[in-house]
C-alpha positions in Angstrom: 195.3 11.1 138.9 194.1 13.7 141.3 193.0 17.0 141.0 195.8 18.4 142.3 198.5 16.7 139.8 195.7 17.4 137.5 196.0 21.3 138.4 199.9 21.0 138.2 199.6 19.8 134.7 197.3 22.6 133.5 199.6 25.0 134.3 202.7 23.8 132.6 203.5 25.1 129.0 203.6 22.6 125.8 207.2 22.6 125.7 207.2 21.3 130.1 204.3 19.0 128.8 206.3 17.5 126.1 209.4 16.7 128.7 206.7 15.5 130.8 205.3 13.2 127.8 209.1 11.7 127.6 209.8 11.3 131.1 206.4 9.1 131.4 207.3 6.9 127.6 210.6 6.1 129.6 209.0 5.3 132.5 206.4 3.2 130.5 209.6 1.3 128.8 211.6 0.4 132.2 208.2 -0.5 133.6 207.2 -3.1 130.4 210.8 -4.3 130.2 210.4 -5.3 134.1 207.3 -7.1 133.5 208.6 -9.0 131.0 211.5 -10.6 133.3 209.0 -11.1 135.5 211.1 -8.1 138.1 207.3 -5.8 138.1 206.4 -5.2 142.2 203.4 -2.9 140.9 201.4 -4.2 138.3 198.9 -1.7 138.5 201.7 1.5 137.7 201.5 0.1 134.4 198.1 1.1 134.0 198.5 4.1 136.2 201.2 5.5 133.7 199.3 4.8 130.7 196.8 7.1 131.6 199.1 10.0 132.6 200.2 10.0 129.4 196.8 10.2 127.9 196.0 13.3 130.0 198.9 14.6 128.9 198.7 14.1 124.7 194.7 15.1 126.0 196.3 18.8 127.7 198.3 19.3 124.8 196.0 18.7 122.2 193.8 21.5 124.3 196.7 24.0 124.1 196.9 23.9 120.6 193.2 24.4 120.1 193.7 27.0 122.3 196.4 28.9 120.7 194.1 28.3 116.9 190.9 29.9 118.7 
């Protein structure tokens, strides 16, 4: 991910981050589900989506440490 999408993130609130968090699980499914027929051109988005999602359970978990402080 790069800084820029990074940024992009940062800025959105938990409630954009949580449409953001089902958006990429969906994306995850269709992208498993293709891999198992064998239908998967990218390999690698697998991975790539994976950690989207961790940076974005990682953002959230920061704005609610933030909101506690």
């Amino acid at each position: 991910m790069k800084k820029s999408e990074l940024n992009k993130l940062r800025d959105l609130n938990n409630e954009e981050l949580g449409a953001k968090l089902e958006e990429l699980k969906g994306e995850l499914f269709r992208l498993r589900f293709q891999h198992a027929l064998n239908q998967l051109d990218n390999p690698m988005r697998l991975k790539a989506v994976r950690k989207e999602i961790a940076t974005v359970k990682m953002l959230q978990r920061q704005n609610e440490l933030n909101a506690e402080a």
